[in-house]
C-alpha positions as CSV (number, residue, x, y, z in Angstrom):
1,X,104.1,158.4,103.5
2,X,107.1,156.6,102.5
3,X,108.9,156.6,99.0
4,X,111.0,153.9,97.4
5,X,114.1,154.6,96.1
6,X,116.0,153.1,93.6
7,X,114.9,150.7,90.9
8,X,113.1,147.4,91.9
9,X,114.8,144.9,89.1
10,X,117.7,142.9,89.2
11,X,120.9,143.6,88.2
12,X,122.4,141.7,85.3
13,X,125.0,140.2,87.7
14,X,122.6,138.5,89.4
15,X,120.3,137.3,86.7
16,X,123.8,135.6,85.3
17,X,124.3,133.9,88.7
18,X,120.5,132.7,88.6
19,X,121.0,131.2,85.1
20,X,124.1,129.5,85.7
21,X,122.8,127.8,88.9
22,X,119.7,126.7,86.8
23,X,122.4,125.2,84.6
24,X,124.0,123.3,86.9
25,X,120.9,122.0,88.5
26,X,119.9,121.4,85.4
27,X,123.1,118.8,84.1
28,X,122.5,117.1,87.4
29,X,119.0,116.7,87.2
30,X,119.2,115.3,83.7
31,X,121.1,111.8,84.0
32,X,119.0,111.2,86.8
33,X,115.6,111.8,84.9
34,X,117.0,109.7,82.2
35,X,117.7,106.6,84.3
36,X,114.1,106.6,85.6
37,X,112.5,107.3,82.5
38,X,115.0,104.3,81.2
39,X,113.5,102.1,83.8
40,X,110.2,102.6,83.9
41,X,110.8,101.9,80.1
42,X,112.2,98.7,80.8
43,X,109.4,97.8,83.3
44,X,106.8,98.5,80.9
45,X,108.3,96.3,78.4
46,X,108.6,93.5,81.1
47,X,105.6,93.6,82.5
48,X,104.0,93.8,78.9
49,X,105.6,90.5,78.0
50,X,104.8,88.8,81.2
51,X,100.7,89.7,80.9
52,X,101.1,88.0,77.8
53,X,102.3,85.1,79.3
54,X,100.2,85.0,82.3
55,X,97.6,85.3,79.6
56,X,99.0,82.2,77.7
57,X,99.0,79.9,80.8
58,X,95.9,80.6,81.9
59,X,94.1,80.2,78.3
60,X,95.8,77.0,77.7
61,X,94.3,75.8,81.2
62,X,90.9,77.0,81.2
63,X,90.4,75.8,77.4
64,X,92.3,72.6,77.5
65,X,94.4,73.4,74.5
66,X,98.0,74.4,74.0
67,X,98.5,78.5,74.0
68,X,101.1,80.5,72.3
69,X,103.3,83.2,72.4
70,X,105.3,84.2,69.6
71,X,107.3,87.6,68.2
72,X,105.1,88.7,65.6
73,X,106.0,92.2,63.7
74,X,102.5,93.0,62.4
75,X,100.7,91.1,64.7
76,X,99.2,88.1,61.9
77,X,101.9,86.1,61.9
78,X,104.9,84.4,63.7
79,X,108.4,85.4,62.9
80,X,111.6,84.2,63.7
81,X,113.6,87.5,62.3
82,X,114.8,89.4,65.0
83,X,114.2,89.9,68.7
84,X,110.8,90.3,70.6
85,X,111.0,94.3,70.6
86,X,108.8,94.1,67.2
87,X,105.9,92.8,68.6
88,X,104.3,89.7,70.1
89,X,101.0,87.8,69.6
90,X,99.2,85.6,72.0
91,X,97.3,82.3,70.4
92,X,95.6,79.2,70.8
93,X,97.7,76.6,69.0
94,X,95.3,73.9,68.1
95,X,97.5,71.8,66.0
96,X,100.6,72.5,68.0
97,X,102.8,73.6,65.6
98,X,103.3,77.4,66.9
99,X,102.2,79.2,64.1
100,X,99.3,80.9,63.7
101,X,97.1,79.4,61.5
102,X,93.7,79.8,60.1
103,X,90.9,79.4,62.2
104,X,93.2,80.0,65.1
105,X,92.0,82.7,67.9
106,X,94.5,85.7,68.6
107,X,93.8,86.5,72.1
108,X,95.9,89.5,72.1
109,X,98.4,91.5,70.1
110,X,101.4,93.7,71.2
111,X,102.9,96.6,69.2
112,X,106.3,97.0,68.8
113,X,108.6,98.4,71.4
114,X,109.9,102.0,72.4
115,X,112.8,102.4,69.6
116,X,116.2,101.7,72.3
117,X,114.4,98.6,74.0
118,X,116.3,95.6,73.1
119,X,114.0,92.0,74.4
120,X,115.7,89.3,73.6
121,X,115.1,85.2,74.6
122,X,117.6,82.6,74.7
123,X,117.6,79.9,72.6
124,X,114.8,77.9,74.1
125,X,113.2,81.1,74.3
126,X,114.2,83.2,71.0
127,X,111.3,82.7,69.3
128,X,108.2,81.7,70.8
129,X,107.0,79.9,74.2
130,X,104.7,77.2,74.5
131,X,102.2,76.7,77.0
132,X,100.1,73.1,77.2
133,X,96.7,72.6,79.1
134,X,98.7,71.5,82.5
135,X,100.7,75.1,82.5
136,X,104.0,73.7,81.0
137,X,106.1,74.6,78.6
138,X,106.9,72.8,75.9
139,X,108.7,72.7,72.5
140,X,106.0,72.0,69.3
141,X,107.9,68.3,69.7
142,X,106.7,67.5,73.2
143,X,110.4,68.6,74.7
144,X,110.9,70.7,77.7
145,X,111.2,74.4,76.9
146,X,112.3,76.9,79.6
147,X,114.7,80.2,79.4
148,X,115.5,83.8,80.0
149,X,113.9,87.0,78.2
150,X,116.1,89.9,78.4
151,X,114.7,93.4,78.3
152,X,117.2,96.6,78.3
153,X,118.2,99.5,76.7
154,X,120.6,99.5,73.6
155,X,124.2,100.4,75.1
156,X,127.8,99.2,74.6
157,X,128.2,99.6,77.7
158,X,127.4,97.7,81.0
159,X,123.9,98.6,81.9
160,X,120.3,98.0,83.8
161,X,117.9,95.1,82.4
162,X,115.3,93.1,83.7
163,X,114.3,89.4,82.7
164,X,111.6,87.0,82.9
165,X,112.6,83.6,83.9
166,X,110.7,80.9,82.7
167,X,111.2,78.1,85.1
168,X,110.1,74.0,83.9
169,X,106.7,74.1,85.7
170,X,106.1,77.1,82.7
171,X,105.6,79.8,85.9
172,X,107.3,83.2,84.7
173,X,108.9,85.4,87.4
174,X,110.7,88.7,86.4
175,X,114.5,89.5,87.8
176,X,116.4,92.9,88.3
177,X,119.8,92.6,86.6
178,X,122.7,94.1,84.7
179,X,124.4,93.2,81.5
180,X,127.4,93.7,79.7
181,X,126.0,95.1,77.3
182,X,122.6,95.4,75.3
183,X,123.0,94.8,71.8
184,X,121.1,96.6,69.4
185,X,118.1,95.5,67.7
């Protein structure tokens, strides 16, 4: 028969090595988990905006009638306040004049964004986009509309975004991209 001698624990030495290497591990670990939580973030948000879109084409083809998207804070009403983190709404835009109006059918609604995600269009893009029954884009005056969405998270510094590009035949495709900076909302 064999007996054990000594105690079986761990010295406190050693448990203040253990918790210092889980420190360090830890500092590493964490600006790495942040950067993929910021991008799935950002991926979310883009591929949120582009359903909506895809949504919007299609609709304004299969019904035979122009299709909107526009930001829309509580999800009733176009706005043209800020950027297209607070919301969007998807429409069709029987009297073409990209506001939802009575009678009008909401085909679907988006909440607001994670608070950090900046989405901001360019001008021809900054507050709504047009889609007629051909798949086009178009201004509510008949113009040609096309432009850049910007998704990204708030930083004064350079950092990751994505966009959607919305070419003149109204097709959007989404981009991997940096930016100066991402203002904030």
């Amino acid at each position: 028969m064999r007996t054990q001698s000594g105690s079986a624990g761990f010295t406190l030495v050693e448990l203040l090595v253990v918790v210092a290497l889980v420190a360090i591990l830890q500092s590493l670990a964490t600006p790495a988990l942040s950067a993929i939580v910021n991008s799935i973030q950002l991926t979310t948000a883009v591929n949120s905006l582009l359903s909506g879109l895809h949504l919007a084409r299609s609709e304004a083809a299969k019904h035979n009638t122009r299709t909107v998207v526009c930001k829309s804070a509580n999800g009733d009403a176009c706005t043209t306040a800020s950027g297209w983190e607070q919301g969007w709404i998807v429409f069709h835009d029987s009297n073409n004049n990209a506001t939802l109006d009575s009678g009008e059918a909401v085909l679907m609604r988006q909440q607001a964004l994670p608070p950090g995600v900046s989405l901001k269009g360019n001008m021809p893009v900054a507050n709504y986009v047009s889609f007629t029954p051909v798949g086009t884009t178009r201004y509510v005056s008949g113009a040609f509309q096309a432009g850049t969405l910007t998704v990204c998270q708030q930083s004064a510094t350079r950092t990751d975004a994505r966009q959607i590009v919305i070419s003149s035949s109204g097709r959007p495709r989404t981009v991997r991209t940096t930016v100066d900076r991402c203002p904030q909302n």
